[in-house]
N, C-alpha and C positions, 0 to 999 in steps of 0.2 A: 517194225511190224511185218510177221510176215504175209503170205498167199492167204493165207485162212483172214487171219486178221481185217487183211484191205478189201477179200470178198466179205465178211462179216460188216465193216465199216460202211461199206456202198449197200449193203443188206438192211441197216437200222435207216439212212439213208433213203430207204424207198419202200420200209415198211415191206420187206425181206423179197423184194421182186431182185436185186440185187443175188441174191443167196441164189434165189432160182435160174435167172437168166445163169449163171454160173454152174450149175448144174448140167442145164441145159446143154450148153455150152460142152461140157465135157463129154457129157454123153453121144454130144452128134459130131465127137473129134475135134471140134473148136477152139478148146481150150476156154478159157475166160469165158465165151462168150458174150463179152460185153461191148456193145456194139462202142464205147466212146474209147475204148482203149487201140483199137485197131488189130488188134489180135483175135483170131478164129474166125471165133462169131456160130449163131445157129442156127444151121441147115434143119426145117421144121420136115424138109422133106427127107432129109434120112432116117430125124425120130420116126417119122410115120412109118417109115420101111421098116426100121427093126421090131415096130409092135405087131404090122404085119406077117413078117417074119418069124414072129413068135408063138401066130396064132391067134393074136388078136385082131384079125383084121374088121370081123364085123363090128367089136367095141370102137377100134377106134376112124373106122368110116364113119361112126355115127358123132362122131364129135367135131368130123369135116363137112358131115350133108348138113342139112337147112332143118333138121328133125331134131326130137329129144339127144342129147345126149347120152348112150347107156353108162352106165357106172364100172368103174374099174374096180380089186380090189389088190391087194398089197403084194399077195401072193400073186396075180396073175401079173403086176408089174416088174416082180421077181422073174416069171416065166419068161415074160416078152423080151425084155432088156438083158438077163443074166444072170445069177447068182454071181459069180465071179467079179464082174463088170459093177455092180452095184455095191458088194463088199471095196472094190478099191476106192470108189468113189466115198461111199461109209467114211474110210479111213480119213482118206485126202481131207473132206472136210469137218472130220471130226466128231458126224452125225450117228448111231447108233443105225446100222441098217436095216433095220426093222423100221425106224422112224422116216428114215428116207423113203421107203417103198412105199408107206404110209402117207407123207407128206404128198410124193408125187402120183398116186391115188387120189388124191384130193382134187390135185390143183391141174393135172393135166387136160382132163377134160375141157374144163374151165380154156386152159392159155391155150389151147387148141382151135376148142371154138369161134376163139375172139379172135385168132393171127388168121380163121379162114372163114371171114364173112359171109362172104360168096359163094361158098362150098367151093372152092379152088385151093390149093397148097400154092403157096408161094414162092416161086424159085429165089434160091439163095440165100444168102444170113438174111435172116428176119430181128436182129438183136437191137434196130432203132425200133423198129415195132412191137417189142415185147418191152423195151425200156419204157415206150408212151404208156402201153398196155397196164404196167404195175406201176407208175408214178401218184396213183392216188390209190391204189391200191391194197387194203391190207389183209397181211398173209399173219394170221395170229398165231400157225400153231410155228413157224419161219421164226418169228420174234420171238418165239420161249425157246428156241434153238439160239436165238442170237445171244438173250440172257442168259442161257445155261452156261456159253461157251464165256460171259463176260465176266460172272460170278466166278469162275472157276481160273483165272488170269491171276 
């Protein structure tokens, strides 16, 4: 089995929080991101910088303060993160990049909110707290991602 596969398998496994801490993960240089493997791991405080960085700093201060959350959409996740950087990832796990940008439009708000209670960022890997975070968690549109890729084996 390979990289895809064993993030895919830990994916169906947590009801596709798996898929995402691995996403995560890549995106904030970690790799894996999975906090049980001991590898990477995700720095929630770099994601915050590159969306910063990109422009979005008032979206996503509001999904760190104590207030509504404002909404993201696909395209400004393209903006913030990269075209570039988002198509490799696309590939790596096989996801159609439009769907990923999609996907994490969805759910960052959300995993953001939740790893910062307190309106604080967390120093350091936060990948045991995002593991507790999606262990009952379901990511539905993650699972027709996990099916497509299993249909297609």
């Amino acid at each position: 089995m390979g990289l895809l596969g064993s993030i895919l398998g830990a994916a169906a496994n947590k009801g596709g929080g798996g898929l995402l801490a691995s996403i995560l993960g890549h995106l904030t240089g970690g790799g894996s991101g999975t906090g049980t493997s001991g590898a990477g791991g995700i720095d929630l405080g770099s994601l915050i910088s590159k969306f910063q960085q990109g422009g979005m700093g008032n979206i996503v201060n509001s999904w760190i303060g104590m207030g509504q959350n404002l909404p993201i959409s696909a395209d400004q996740v393209t903006q913030a993160l990269g075209s570039d950087k988002l198509k490799d990832l696309a590939t790596k796990f096989g996801i159609p990049q439009d769907q990923l940008a999609d996907m994490l439009s969805k759910h960052l708000p959300k995993v953001v909110d939740k790893l910062t209670p307190k309106g604080q960022v967390p120093q350091g890997d936060v990948s045991k707290d995002l593991d507790e975070l999606t262990k009952n968690t379901k990511f539905d549109d993650l699972d027709s991602l996990i099916a497509d890729y299993e249909a297609k084996k």
